[in-house]
Structures are given as structure tokens and as C-alpha cells.
C-alpha positions in Angstrom: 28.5 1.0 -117.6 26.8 3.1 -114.3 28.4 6.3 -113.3 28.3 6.9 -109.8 28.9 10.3 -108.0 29.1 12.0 -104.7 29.2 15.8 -104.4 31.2 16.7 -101.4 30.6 20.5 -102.0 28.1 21.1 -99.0 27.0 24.6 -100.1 27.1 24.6 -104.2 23.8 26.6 -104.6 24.4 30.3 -103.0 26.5 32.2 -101.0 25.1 34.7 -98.6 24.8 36.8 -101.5 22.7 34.8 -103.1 24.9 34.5 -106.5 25.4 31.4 -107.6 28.9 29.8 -106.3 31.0 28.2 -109.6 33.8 26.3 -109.1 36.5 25.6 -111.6 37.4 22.4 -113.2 34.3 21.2 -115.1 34.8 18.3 -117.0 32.3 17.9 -119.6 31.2 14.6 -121.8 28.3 14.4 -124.3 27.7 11.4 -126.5 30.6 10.2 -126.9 31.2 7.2 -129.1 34.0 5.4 -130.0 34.5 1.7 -131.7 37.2 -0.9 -132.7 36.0 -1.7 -136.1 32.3 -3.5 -135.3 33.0 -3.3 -131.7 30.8 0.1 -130.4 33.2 0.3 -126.5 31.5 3.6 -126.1 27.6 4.2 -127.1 26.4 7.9 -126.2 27.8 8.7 -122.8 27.5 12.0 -121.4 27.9 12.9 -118.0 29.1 16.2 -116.2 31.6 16.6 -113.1 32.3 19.8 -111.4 35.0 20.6 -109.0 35.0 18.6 -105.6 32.7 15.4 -106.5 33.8 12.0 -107.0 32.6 10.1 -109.8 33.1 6.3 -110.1 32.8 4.2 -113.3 31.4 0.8 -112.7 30.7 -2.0 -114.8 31.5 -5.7 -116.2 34.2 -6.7 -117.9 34.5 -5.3 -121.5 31.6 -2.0 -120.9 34.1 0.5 -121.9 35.3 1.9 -118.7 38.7 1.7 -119.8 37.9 3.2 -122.9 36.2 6.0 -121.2 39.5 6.9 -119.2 41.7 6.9 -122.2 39.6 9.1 -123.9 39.6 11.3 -121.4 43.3 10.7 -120.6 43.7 12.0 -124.7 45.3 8.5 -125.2 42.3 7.5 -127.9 40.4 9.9 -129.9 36.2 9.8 -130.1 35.1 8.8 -133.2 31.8 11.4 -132.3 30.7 13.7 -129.5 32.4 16.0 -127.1 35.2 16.0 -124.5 35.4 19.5 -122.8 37.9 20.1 -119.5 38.1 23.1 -117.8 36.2 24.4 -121.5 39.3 23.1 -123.8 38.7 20.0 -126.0 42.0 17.6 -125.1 43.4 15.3 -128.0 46.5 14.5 -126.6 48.1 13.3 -123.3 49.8 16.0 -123.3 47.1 18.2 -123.6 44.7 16.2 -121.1 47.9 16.2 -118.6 48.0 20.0 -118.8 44.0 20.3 -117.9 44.5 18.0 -114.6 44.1 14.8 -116.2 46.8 11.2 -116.7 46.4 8.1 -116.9 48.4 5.3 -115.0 48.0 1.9 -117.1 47.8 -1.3 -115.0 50.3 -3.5 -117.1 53.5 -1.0 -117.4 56.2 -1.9 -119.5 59.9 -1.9 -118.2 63.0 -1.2 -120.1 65.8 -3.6 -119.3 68.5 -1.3 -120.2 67.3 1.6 -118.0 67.6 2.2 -114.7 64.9 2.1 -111.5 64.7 5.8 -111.5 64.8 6.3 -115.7 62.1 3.7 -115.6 59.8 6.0 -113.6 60.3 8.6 -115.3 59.9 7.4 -118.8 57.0 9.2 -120.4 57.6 12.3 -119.1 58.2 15.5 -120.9 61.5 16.0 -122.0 62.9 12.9 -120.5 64.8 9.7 -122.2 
């Protein structure tokens, strides 16, 4: 897995001041592992984002970037390291939701029974 990133933040060192500009919204891995059984998905990946740059996961089929993004999303828990966003440690989807952070799966599952507009809304808070 290769993480990619662009900071579109033109001026992130000073302002004419010459403090030091911070931006909230820091999102904050370090050596994070996590495994199915014998499988290691996630081997020691740390990387830092900061407000306004655009990372991209790459990699082949089975590297963990899915993994990564569930984890992140609270969906699966790390079996070591750290997760911090915005400084809180998310375990939940709840909790990651409420820092800025979801997770839209690619196979989504329909209920029959329900209508268009109860099937878009199923997951959210407080709803069916």
C-alpha cells in the first residue's frame, strides 16, 4: 500500500506575523496493525493528514486499503497502534461520524420490505 498526498494549503508555514498557521482537523495514524487470524491486512502504518490536503490510498488487490478505511471509519477496531482525529481516539461509527469521518461500502444491502427513501436512510441515527 503507497499513500499519496497533495497539500493544497499554499501558505501553511507563517503568516505575516510569522507564528506558525495551524489548521484544524488532524488526523493522526501510527502503527497501526490489524489481522484476520494469520492474515496481518495492516502492518505498521502511520501517516499524518492535516486540514486541506488530499491523500490517496493506492495499492493491489488485498493490501489493506479497505481495511485502512474501516478503521478509520470506527467500523473495525486496531488490534495495536493509534487512531487520533481532531485529538479524539474514534471506536465507533458513531464516534468517527461525529469527528468528520463515514464510510460508504461499495456492495450495499437493500431491504425488500422498505421503501426507496427508508432504504437511504437506513443506518442513520435514530432512524428504522
Amino acid at each position: 500500500m503507497e499513500i499519496k498526498e497533495q497539500n493544497l494549503i499554499k501558505d501553511n508555514a507563517s503568516d505575516d506575523s510569522g507564528a506558525l498557521k495551524t489548521f484544524p482537523g488532524e488526523l493522526y495514524v501510527k502503527n497501526v496493525h490489524k489481522s484476520f487470524g494469520v492474515t496481518k491486512a495492516l502492518a505498521n502504518v502511520s501517516f499524518t493528514g492535516y486540514f486541506g490536503e488530499i491523500h490517496a490510498i493506492i495499492g493491489g488487490n488485498g493490501c489493506g486499503k479497505s481495511t485502512l478505511a474501516k478503521v478509520l471509519a470506527g467500523v473495525l477496531p486496531i488490534d495495536s497502534g493509534k487512531v487520533s482525529i481532531k485529538g479524539a481516539h474514534p471506536s465507533t461509527p458513531k464516534e468517527s461520524r461525529n469527528l468528520g469521518v463515514a464510510m460508504v461500502f461499495q456492495e450495499v444491502l437493500v431491504a425488500d420490505e422498505a421503501s426507496v427513501v427508508d432504504n437511504l436512510f437506513i443506518g442513520v441515527d435514530g432512524f428504522i
